[in-house]
TIMARRO-156448 format. One record per residue (C-alpha): residue number from 1; residue in three letters; chain; x, y, z. Coordinates in pm, 1 decimal. Layout:
BEGIN
{resi: NUM; resn: ALA; chain: A; u: X; v: Y; w: Z}
...
//
This chain:
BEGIN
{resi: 1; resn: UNK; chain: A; u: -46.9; v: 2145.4; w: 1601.6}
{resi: 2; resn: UNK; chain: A; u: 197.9; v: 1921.9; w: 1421.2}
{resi: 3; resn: UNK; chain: A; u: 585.8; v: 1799.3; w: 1568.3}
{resi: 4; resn: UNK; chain: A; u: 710.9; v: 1696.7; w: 1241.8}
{resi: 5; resn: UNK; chain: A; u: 811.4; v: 2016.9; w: 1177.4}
{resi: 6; resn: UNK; chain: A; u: 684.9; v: 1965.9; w: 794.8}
{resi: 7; resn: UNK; chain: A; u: 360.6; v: 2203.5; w: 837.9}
{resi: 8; resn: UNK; chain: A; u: 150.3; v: 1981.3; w: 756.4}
{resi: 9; resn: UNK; chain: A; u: -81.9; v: 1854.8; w: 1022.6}
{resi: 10; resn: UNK; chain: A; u: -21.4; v: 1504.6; w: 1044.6}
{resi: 11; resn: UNK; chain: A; u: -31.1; v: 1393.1; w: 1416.2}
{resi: 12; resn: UNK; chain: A; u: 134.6; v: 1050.1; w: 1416.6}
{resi: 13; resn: UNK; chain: A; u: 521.6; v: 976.2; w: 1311.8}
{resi: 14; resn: UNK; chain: A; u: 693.5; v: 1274.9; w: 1105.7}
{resi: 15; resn: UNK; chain: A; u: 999.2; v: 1285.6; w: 779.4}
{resi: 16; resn: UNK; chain: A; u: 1226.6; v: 1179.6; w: 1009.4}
{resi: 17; resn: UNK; chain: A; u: 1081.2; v: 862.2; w: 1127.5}
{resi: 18; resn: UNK; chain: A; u: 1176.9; v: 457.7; w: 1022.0}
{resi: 19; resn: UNK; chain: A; u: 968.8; v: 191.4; w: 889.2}
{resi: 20; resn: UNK; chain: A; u: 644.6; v: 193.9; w: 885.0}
{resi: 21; resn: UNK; chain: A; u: 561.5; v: 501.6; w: 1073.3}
{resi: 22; resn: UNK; chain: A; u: 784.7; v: 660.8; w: 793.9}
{resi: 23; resn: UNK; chain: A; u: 538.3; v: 478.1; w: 494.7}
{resi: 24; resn: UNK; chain: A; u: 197.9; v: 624.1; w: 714.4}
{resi: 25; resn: UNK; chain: A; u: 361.1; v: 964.4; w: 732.6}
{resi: 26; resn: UNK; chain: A; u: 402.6; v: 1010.8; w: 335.8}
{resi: 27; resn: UNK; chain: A; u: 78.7; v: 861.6; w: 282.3}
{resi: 28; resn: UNK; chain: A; u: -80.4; v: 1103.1; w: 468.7}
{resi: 29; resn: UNK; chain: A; u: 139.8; v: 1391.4; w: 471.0}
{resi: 30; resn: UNK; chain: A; u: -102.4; v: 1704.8; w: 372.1}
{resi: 31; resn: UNK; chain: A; u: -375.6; v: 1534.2; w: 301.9}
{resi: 32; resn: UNK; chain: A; u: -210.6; v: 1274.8; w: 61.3}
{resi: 33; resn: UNK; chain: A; u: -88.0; v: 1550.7; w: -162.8}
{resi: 34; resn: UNK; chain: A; u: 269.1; v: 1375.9; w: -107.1}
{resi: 35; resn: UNK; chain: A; u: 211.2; v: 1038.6; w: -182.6}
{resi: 36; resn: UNK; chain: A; u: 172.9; v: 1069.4; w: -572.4}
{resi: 37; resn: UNK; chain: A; u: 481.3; v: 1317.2; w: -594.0}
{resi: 38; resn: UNK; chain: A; u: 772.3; v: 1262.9; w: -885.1}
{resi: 39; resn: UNK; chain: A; u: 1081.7; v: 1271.5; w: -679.4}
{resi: 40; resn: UNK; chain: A; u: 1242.9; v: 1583.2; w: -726.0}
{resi: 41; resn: UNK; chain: A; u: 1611.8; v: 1452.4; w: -785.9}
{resi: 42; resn: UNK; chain: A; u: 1450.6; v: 1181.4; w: -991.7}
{resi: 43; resn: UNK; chain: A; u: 1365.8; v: 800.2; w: -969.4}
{resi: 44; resn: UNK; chain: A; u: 1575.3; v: 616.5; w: -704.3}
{resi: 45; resn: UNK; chain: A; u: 1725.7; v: 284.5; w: -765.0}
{resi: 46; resn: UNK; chain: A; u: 1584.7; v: 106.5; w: -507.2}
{resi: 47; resn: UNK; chain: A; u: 1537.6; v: -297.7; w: -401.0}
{resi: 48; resn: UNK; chain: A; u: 1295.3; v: -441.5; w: -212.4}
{resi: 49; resn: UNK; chain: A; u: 1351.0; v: -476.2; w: 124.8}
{resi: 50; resn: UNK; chain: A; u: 1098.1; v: -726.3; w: 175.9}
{resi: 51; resn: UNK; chain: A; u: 1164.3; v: -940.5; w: -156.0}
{resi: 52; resn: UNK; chain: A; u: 1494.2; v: -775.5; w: -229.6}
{resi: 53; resn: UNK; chain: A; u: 1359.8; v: -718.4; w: -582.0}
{resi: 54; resn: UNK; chain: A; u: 1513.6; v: -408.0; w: -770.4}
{resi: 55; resn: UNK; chain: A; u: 1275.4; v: -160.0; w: -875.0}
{resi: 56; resn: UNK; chain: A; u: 1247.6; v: 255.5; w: -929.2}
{resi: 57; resn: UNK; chain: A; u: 1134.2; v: 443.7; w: -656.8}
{resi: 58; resn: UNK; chain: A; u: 971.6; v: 740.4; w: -869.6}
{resi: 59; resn: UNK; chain: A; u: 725.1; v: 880.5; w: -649.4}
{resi: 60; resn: UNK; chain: A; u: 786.2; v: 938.4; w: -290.4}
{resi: 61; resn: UNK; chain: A; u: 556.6; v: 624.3; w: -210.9}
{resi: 62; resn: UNK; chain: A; u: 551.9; v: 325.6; w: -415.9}
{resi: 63; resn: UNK; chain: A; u: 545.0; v: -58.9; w: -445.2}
{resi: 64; resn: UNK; chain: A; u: 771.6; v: -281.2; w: -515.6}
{resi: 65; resn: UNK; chain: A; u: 621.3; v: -504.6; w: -872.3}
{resi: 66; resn: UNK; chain: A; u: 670.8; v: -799.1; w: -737.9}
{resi: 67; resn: UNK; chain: A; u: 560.9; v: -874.6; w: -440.8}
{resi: 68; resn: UNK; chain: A; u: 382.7; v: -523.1; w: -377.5}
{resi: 69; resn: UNK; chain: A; u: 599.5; v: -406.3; w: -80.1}
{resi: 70; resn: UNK; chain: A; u: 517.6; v: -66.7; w: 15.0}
{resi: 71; resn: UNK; chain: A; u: 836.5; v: 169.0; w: 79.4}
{resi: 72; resn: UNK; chain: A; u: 843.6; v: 516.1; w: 81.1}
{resi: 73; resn: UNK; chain: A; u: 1133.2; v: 841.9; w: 84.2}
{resi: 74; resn: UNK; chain: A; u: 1067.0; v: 1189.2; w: 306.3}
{resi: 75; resn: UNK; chain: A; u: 1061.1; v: 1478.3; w: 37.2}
{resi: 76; resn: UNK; chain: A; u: 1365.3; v: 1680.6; w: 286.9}
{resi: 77; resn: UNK; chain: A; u: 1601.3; v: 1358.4; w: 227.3}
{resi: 78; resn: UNK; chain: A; u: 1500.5; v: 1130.1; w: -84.1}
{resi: 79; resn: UNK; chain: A; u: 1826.5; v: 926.8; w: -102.6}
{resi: 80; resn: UNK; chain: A; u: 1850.5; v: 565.2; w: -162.1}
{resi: 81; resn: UNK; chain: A; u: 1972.5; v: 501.1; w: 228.1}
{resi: 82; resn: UNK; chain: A; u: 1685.8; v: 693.6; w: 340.8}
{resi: 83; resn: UNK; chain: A; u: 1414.3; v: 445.3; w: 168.1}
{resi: 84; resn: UNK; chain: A; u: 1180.3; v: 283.8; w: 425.8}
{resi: 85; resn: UNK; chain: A; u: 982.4; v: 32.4; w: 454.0}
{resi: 86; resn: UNK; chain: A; u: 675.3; v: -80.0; w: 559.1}
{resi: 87; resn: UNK; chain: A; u: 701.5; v: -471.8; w: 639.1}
{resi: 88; resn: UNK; chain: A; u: 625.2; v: -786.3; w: 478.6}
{resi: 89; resn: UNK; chain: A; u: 267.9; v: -749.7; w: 601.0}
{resi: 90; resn: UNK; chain: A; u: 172.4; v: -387.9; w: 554.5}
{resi: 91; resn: UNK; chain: A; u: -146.5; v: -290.9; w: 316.5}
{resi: 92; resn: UNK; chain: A; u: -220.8; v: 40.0; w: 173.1}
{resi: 93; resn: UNK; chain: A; u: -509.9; v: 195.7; w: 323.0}
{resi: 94; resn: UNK; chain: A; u: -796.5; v: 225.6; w: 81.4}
//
């Protein structure tokens, strides 16, 4: 049973959630279907929060190109001040 409220069945952190938890959410988010999505509204101008290096945010996961920051946008609220991310440290999962 999920408490996102989303529908998918993801049973960590949900669209609402900060940070990281946020970034593991739309990674996972029905079974990664999510992760590879255009952004509806189109590309958001974005900079990196760990490099502060501006970049587009086209897909509601993605990297920043320079030092591969990993940030990421809920599909119910893909604005610019809702971009989170993961931390200086944080790896995609393989």
């Amino acid at each position: 049973m999920s408490g996102c409220g989303c529908g998918c069945s993801n049973s960590g952190g949900g669209p609402f959630s900060k940070g990281r938890d946020l970034v593991d959410f739309v990674f996972h988010a029905h079974g990664g279907a999510v992760r590879d999505q255009k952004i509806m509204q189109g590309p958001l101008a974005a900079t990196c929060q760990g490099c502060n290096t501006p970049f587009l945010l086209e897909t509601y996961l993605g990297q920043c190109p320079k030092c591969d920051g990993v940030h990421a946008v809920a599909p119910m609220s893909p604005t610019v001040d809702n971009i989170q991310f993961a931390g200086k440290e944080y790896r995609l999962p393989l």
